[in-house]
TIFI-253561 format. One record per residue (C-alpha): residue number from 1; y, x, z. Coordinates in pm, whole numbers. Last residue first. Layout:
<sites>
+-----+--------+--------+--------+
| num |      y |      x |      z |
+-----+--------+--------+--------+
| NUM |      Y |      X |      Z |
...
+-----+--------+--------+--------+
</sites>
This chain:
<sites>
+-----+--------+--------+--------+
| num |      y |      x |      z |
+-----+--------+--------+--------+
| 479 |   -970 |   2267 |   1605 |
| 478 |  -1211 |   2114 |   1381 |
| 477 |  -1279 |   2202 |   1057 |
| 476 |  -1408 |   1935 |    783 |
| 475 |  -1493 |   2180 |    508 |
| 474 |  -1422 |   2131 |    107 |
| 473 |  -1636 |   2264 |   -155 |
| 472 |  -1440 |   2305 |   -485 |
| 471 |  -1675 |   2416 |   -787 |
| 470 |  -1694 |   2061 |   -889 |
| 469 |  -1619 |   1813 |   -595 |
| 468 |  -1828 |   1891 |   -313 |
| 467 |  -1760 |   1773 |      5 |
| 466 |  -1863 |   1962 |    359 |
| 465 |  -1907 |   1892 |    703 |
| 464 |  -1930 |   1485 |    745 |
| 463 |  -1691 |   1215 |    759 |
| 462 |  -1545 |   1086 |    472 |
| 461 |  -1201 |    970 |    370 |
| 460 |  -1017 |    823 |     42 |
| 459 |   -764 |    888 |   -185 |
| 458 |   -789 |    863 |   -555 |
| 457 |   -527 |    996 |   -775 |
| 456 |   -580 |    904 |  -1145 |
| 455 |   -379 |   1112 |  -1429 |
| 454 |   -152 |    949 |  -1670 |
| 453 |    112 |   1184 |  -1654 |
| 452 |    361 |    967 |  -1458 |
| 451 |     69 |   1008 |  -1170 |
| 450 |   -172 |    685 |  -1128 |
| 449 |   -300 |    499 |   -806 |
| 448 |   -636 |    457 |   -680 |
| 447 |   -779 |    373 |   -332 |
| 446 |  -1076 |    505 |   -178 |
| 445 |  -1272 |    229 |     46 |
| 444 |  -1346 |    447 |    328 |
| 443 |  -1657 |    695 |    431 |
| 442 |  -1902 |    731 |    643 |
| 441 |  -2190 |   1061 |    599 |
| 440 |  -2423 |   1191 |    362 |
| 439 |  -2200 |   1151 |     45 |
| 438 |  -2291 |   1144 |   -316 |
| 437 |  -1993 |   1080 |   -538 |
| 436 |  -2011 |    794 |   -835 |
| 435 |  -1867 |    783 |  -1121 |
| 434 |  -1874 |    485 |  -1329 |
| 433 |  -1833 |    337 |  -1724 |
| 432 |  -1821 |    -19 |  -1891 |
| 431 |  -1873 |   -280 |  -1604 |
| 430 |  -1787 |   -597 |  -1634 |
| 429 |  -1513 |   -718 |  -1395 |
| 428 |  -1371 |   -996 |  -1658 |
| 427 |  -1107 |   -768 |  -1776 |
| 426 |  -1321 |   -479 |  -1862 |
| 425 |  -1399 |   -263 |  -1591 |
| 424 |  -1405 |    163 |  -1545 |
| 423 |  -1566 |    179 |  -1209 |
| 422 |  -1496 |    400 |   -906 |
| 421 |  -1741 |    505 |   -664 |
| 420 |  -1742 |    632 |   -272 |
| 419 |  -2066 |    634 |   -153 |
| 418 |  -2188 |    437 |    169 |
| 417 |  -2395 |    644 |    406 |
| 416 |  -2776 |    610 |    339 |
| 415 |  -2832 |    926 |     93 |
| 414 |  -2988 |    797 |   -199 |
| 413 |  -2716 |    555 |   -296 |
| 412 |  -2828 |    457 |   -622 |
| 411 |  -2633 |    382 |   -968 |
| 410 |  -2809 |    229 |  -1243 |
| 409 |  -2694 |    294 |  -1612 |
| 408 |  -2665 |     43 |  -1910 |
| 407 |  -2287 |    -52 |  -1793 |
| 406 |  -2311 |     45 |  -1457 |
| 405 |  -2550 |   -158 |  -1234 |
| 404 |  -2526 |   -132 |   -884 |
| 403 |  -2732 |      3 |   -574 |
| 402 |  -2755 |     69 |   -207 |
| 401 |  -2438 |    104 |     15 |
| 400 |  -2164 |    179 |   -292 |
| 399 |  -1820 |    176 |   -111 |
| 398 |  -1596 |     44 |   -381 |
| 397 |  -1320 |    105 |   -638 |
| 396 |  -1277 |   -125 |   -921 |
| 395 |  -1068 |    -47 |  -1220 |
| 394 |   -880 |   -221 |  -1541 |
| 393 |   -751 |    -20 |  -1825 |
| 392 |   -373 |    -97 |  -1912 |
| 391 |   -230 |    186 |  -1968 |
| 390 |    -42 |    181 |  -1688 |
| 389 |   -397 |    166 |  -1490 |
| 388 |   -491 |   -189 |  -1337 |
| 387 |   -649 |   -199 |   -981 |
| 386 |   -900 |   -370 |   -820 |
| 385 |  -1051 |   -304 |   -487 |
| 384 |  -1407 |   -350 |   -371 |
| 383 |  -1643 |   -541 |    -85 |
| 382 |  -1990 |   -381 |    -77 |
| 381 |  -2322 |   -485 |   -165 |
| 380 |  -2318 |   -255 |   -473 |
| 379 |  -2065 |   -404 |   -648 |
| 378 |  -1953 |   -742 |   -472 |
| 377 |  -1884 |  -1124 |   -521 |
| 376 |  -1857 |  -1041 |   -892 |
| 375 |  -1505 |  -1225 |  -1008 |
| 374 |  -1514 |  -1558 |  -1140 |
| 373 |  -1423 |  -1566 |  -1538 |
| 372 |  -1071 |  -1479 |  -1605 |
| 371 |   -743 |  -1740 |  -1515 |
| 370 |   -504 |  -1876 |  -1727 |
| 369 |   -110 |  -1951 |  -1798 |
| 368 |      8 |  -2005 |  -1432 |
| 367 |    406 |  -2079 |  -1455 |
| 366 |    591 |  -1863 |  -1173 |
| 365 |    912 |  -1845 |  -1414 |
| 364 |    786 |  -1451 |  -1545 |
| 363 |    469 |  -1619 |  -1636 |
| 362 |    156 |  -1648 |  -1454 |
| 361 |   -197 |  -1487 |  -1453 |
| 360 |   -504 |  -1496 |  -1281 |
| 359 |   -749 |  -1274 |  -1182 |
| 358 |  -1035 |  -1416 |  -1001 |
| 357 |  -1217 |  -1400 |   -624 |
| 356 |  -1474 |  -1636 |   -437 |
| 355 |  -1525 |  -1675 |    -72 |
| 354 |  -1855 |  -1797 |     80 |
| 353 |  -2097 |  -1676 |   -221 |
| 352 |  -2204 |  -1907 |   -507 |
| 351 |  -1896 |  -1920 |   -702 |
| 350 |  -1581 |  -2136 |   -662 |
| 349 |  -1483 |  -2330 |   -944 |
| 348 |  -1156 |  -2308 |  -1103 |
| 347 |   -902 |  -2621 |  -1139 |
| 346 |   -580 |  -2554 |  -1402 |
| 345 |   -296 |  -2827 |  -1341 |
| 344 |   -104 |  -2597 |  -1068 |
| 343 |   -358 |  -2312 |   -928 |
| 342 |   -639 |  -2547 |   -792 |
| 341 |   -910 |  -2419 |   -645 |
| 340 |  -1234 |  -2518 |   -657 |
| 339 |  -1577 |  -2544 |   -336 |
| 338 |  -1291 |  -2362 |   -127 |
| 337 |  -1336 |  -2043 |     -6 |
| 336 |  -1026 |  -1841 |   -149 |
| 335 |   -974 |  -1527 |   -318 |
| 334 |   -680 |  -1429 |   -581 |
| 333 |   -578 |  -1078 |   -720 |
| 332 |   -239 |  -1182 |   -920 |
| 331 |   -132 |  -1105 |  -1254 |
| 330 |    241 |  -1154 |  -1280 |
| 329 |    345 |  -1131 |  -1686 |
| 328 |    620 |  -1030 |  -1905 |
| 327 |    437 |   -755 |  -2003 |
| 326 |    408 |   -597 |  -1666 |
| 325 |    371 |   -704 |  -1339 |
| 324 |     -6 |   -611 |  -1219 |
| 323 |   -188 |   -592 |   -897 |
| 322 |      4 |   -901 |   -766 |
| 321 |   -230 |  -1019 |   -433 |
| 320 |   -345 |  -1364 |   -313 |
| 319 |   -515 |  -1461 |    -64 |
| 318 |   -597 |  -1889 |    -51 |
| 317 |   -521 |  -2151 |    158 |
| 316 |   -476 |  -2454 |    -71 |
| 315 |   -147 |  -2587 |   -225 |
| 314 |   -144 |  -2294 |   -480 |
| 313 |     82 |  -1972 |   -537 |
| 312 |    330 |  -2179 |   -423 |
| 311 |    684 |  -2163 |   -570 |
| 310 |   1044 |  -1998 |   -533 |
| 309 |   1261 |  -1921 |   -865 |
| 308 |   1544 |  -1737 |  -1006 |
| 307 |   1713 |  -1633 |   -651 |
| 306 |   2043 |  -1492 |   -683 |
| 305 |   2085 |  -1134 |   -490 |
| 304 |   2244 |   -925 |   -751 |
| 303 |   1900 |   -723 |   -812 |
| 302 |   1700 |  -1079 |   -924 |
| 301 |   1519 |  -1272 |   -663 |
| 300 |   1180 |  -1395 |   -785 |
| 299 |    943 |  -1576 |   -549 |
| 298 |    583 |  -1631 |   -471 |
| 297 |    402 |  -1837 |   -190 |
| 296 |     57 |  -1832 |    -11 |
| 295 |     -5 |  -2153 |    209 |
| 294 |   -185 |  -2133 |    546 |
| 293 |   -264 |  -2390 |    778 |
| 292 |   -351 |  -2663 |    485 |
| 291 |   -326 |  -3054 |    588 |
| 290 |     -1 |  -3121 |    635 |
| 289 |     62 |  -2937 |    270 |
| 288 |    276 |  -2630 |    288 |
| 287 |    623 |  -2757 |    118 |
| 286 |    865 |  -2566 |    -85 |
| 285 |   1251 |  -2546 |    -71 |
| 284 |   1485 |  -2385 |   -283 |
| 283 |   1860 |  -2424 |    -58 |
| 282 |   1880 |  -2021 |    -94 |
| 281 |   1490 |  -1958 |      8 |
| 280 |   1376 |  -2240 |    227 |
| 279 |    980 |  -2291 |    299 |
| 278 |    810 |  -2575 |    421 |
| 277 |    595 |  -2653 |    680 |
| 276 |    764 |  -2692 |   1029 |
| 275 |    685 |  -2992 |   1233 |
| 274 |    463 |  -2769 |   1446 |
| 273 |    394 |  -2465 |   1295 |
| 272 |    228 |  -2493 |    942 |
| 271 |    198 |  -2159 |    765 |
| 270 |    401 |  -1919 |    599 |
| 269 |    227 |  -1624 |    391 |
| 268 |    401 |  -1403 |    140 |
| 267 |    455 |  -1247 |   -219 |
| 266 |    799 |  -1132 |   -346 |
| 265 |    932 |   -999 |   -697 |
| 264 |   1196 |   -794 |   -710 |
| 263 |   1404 |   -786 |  -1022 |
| 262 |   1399 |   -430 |  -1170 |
| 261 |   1340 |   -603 |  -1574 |
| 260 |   1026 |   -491 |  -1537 |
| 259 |    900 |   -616 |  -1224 |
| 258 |    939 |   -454 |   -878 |
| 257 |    731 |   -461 |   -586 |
| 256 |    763 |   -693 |   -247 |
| 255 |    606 |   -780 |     64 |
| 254 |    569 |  -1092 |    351 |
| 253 |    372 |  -1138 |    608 |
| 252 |    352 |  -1453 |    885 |
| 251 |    625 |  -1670 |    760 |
| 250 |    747 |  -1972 |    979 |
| 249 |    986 |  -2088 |    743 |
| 248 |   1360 |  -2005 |    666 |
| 247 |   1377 |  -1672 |    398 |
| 246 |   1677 |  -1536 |    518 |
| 245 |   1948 |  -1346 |    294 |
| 244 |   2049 |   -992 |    266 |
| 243 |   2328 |   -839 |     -3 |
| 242 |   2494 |   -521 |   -101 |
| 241 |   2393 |   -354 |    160 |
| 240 |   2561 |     28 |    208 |
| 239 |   2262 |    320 |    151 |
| 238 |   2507 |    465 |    -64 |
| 237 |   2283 |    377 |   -380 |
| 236 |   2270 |     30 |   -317 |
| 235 |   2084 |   -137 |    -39 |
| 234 |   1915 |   -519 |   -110 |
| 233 |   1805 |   -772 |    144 |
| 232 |   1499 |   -989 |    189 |
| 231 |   1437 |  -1194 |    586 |
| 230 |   1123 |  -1353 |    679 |
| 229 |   1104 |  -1625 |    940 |
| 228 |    937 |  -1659 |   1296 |
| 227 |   1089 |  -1892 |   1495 |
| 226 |   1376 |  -1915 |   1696 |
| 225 |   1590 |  -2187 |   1516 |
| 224 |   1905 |  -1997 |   1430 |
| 223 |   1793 |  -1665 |   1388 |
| 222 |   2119 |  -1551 |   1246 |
| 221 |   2146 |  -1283 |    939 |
| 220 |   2492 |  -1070 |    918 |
| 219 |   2598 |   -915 |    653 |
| 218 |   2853 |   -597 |    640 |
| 217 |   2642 |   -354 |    829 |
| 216 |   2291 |   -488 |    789 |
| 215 |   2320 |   -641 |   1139 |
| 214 |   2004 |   -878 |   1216 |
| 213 |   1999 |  -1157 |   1449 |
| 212 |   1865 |  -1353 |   1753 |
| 211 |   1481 |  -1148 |   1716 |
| 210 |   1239 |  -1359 |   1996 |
| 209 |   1152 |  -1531 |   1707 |
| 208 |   1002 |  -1283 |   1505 |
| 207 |   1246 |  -1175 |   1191 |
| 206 |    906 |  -1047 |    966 |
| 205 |    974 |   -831 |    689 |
| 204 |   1228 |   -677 |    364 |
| 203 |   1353 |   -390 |    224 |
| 202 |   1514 |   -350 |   -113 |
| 201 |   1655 |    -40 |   -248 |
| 200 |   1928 |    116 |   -449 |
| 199 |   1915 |    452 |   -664 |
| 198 |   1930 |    292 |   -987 |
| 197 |   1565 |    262 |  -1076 |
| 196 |   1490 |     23 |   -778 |
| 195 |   1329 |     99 |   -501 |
| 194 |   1093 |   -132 |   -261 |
| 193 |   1017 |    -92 |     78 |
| 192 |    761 |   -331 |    259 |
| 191 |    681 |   -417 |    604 |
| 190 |   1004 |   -383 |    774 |
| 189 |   1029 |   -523 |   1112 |
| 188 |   1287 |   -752 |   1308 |
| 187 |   1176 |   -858 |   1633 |
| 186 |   1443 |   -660 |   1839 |
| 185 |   1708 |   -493 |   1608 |
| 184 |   1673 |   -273 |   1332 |
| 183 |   1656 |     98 |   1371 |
| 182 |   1817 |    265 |   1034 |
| 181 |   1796 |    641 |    853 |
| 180 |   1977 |    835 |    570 |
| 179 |   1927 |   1150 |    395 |
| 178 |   1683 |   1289 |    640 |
| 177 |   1586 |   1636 |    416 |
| 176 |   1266 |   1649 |    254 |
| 175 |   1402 |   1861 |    -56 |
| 174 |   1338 |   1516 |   -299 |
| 173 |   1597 |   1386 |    -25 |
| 172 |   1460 |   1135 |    267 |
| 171 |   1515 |    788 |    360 |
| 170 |   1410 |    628 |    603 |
| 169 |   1366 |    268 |    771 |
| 168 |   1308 |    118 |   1093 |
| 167 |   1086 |   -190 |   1272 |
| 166 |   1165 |   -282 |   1636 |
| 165 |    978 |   -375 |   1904 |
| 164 |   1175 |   -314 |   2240 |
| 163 |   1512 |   -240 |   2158 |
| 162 |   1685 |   -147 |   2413 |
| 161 |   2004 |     17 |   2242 |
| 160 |   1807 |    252 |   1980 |
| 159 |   1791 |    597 |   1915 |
| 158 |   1743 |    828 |   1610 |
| 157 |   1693 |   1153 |   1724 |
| 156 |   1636 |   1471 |   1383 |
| 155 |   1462 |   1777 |   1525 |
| 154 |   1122 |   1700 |   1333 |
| 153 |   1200 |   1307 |   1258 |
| 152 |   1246 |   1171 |   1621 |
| 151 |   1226 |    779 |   1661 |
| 150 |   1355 |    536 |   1915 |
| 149 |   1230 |    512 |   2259 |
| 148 |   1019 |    163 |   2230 |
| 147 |    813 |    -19 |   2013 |
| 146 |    845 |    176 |   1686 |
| 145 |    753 |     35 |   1353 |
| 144 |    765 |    175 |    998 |
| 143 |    928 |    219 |    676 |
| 142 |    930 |    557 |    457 |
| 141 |   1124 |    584 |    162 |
| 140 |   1095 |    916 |    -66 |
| 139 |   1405 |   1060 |   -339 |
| 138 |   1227 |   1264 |   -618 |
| 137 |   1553 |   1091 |   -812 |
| 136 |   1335 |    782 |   -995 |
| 135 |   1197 |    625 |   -664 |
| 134 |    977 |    696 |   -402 |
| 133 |    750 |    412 |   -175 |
| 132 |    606 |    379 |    135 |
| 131 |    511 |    115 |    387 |
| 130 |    421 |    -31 |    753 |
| 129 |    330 |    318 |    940 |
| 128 |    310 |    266 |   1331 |
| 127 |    484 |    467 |   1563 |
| 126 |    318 |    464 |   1912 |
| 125 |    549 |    419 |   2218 |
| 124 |    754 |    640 |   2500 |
| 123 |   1031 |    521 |   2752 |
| 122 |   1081 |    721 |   2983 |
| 121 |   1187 |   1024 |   2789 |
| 120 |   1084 |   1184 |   2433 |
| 119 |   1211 |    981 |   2085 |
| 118 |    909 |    815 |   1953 |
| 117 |    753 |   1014 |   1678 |
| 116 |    762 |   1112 |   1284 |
| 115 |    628 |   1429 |   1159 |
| 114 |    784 |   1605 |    865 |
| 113 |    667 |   1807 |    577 |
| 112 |    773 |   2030 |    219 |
| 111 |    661 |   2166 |    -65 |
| 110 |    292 |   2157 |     -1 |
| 109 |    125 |   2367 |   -303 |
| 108 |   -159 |   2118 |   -462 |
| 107 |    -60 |   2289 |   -822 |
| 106 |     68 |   1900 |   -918 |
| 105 |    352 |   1958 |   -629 |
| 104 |    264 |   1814 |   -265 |
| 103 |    491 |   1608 |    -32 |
| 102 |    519 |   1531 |    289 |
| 101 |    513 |   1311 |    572 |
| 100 |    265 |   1264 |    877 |
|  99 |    347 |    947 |   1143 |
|  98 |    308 |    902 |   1506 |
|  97 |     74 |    847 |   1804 |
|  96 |    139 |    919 |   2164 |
|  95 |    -95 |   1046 |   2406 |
|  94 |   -180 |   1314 |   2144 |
|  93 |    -32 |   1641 |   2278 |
|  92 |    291 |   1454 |   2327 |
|  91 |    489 |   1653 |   2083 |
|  90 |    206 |   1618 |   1863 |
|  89 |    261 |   1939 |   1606 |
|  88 |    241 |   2042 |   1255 |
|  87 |    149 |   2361 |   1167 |
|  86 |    217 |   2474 |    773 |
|  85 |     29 |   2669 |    554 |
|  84 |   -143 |   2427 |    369 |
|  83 |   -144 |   2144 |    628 |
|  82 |   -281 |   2228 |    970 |
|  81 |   -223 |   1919 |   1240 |
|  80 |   -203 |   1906 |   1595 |
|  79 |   -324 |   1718 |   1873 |
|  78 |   -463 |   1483 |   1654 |
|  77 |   -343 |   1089 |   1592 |
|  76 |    -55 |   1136 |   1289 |
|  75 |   -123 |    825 |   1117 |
|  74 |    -39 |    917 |    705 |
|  73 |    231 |    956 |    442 |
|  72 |    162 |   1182 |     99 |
|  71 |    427 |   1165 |   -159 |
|  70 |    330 |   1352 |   -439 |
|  69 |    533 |   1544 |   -664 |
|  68 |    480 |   1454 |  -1072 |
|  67 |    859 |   1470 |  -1135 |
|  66 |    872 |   1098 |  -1148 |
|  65 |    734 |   1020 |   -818 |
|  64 |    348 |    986 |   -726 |
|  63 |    311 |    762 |   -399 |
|  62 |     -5 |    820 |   -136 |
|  61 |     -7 |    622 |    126 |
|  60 |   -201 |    545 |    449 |
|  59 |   -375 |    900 |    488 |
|  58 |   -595 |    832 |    797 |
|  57 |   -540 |   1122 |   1094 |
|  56 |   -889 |   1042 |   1245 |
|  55 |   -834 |   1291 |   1507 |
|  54 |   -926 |   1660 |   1559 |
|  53 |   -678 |   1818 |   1277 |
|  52 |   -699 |   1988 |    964 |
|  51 |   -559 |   1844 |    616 |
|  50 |   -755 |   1959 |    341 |
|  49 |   -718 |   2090 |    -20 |
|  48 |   -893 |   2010 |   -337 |
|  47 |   -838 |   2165 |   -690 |
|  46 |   -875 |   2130 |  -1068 |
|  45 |  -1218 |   1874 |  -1066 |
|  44 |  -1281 |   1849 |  -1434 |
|  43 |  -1517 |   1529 |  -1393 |
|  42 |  -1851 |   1577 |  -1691 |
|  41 |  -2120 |   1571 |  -1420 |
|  40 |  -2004 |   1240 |  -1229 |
|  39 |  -2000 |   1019 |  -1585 |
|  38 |  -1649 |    984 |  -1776 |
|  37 |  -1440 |    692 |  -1684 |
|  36 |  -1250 |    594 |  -2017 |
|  35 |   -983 |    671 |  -2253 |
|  34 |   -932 |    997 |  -2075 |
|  33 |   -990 |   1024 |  -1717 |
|  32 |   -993 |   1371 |  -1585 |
|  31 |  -1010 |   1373 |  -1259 |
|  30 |   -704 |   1436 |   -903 |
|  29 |   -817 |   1420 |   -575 |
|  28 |   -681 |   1282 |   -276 |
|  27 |   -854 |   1293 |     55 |
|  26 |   -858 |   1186 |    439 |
|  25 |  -1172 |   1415 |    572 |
|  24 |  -1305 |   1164 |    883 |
|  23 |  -1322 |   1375 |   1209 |
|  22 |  -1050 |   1557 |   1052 |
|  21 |   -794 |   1513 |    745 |
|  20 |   -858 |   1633 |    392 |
|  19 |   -681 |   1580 |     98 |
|  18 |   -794 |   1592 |   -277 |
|  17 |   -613 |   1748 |   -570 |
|  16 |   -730 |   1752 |   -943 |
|  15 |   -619 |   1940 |  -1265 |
|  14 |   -833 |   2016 |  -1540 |
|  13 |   -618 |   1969 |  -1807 |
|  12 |   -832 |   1654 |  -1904 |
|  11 |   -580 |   1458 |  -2127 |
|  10 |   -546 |   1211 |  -1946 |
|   9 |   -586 |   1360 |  -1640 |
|   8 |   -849 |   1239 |  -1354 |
|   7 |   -657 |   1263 |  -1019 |
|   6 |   -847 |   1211 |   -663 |
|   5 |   -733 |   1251 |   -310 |
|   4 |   -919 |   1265 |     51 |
|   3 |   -908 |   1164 |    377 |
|   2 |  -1078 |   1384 |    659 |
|   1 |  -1297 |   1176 |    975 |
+-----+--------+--------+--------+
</sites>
């Protein structure tokens, strides 16, 4: 399977770049995206260029930083792997999975790569991805897991005293070079990175319980109680922490982006364990109802550490994701499969499908102000992702297995295997514009994210021999 990546420009330079990886072709393209979506025959593809090697080698991120460079981050499964001109290879042929980095410029040239693998020896293990992120100096985080051996960036060892299921953080120069790099004790793993704009960072994850306590250098967290918790804590600029705190419940995920004003904003699960049910941020402390299993929460917690507010999302089980944080407002992605759901003094009824889905918005404070109409269960009989552009236009992506209307026009799957599509939506997930691209084999929900020019990278994957996008015509080799 290759992966692949999309970008529609603004102003339509005709610029696009799309990433291939083997078996399935992992993508990323760039289009031309004006004001709207424009229909499949009017996209200004610029480029495409592949990723060779014999494994599903999935693209997991794909981060645009200031300068218009593109972080690209993905499972490193083959044997090998052909980028541009560069070989990268499996030191353990591919007994042993790791991680792809690199990053391309907006002319699709790859400036530089790494791979990422358990240390050699004894003691070998998969590394698994967990997040990615750049910030405002071309500078590129990468956070993952490693269950044994310690990790090996290209010649750079980082070992580890024993640990046995640890998560680690890195951080790499606009160049590519390791800048700075951490192994965290047993049980504690990063799941989310987050820079701010002054050079600093926040991490945070899961402390299992079988993790006694975390060193950050000067602080110190303690696992008092042996269960699972969460822990949040702030680098500066030196890579020194400034500040890390617990987050006391039995949490089961946890990840962070920031708002405006570079506070980070958190969203998590903790569920009932026992006697324990609530959640304790700084002496805040919310409660899980007896009778839910599962309660979403959200928090602010400002750069200096001090937390400005902890609530539930909702007293029901429910998912819940932020896909916007801007004008002084949280909009969150919510499901659940309740007959209503309550979101503070508001009630919403469910639709007529097993789980229903609507945007709603809160305040800066956590305070919900309204919800849209209920969500469309599906587009084209296939589960989708939304995503807001920084101008504000609203998106769904989505595998398209038969048919869906767009705007006055009907889109068809002719082939059998599930198209890709994006679709230009108004607030209440009505359509207004589409694109659609014909495929004769699998593919993946592609994913959208926006360059600091305005343009639209999609990534995605296929599987198949050849993808046409414009006069490009990309070609799943195998080794």
């Amino acid at each position: 399977m290759k992966s692949f990546l999309l970008t529609f420009p603004a102003v339509c330079p005709g610029r696009s770049a799309f990433y291939i990886n083997t078996l399935h072709i992992y993508f990323f393209i760039l289009l031309c995206g004006g004001p709207s979506i424009l229909r499949a025959q009017q996209f200004d593809w610029a480029w495409a260029s592949t990723i060779h090697g014999t494994h599903s080698d999935i693209i997991q991120e794909v981060k645009p930083d200031i300068h218009g460079e593109i972080l690209v981050v993905g499972n490193f499964y083959s044997t090998a792997i052909q980028w541009g001109d560069t070989m990268l290879i499996n030191p353990f042929e591919n007994n042993y999975n790791g991680l792809y980095v690199g990053k391309v410029n907006t002319q699709k040239k790859l400036l530089w790569s790494k791979s990422i693998f358990c240390n050699a020896g004894d003691d070998k293990s998969d590394v698994l991805f967990r997040s990615a992120a750049v910030n405002d100096f071309g500078e590129s985080f990468i956070a993952g897991h490693v269950y044994r051996g310690g990790i090996s960036i290209n010649s750079f060892e980082l070992d580890y005293a024993g640990y046995h299921s640890s998560g680690f953080i890195t951080r790499f120069t606009r160049n590519g070079d390791v800048e700075w790099a951490h192994i965290f004790e047993d049980g504690c793993d990063v799941t989310s990175v987050v820079p701010d704009h002054s050079g600093g960072f926040y991490i945070m994850g899961n402390m299992y319980w079988y993790c006694d306590s975390i060193d950050f250098g000067d602080t110190t967290i303690i696992n008092a109680i042996q269960e699972n918790q969460a822990y949040i804590a702030h680098y500066n600029k030196d890579n020194t922490v400034d500040w890390a705190k617990l987050a006391k419940g039995y949490i089961n995920g946890i990840s962070g982006q920031l708002t405006e004003d570079e506070n980070l904003l958190i969203i998590g699960s903790y569920q009932i364990n026992g006697f324990l049910h609530t959640l304790t941020i700084d002496g805040n402390v919310i409660t899980c109802p007896p009778d839910v299993y599962r309660c979403k929460f959200f928090s602010v917690i400002t750069l200096e550490g001090h937390l400005q507010w902890l609530k539930n999302i909702s007293e029901q089980e429910i998912g819940a994701n932020c896909i916007d944080s801007r004008q002084n407002a949280f909009t969150l992605d919510i499901s659940f499969s309740d007959s209503i759901l309550v979101l503070q003094e508001d009630t919403i009824i469910a639709g007529t499908h097993y789980s229903t889905r609507c945007l709603a918005t809160f305040d800066t404070d956590g305070n919900y102000l309204y919800h849209g109409d209920t969500l469309p269960f599906q587009f084209g009989n296939a589960f989708y992702n939304i995503f807001r552009s920084p101008a504000g236009n609203w998106y769904a992506t989505f595998l398209l297995n038969s048919s869906v209307i767009c705007n006055t026009d009907l889109l068809t799957n002719i082939a059998g295997s599930a198209d890709p599509a994006i679709m230009q939506v108004d607030s209440n997930m009505q359509s207004l514009d589409c694109y659609q691209q014909d495929l004769t084999n699998k593919a993946f929900d592609p994913v959208l994210c926006w360059d600091r020019f305005g343009n639209i990278i999609m990534r995605g994957s296929y599987s198949g021999d050849t993808l046409v996008f414009g006069t490009d015509v990309l070609t799943n080799y195998q080794f």
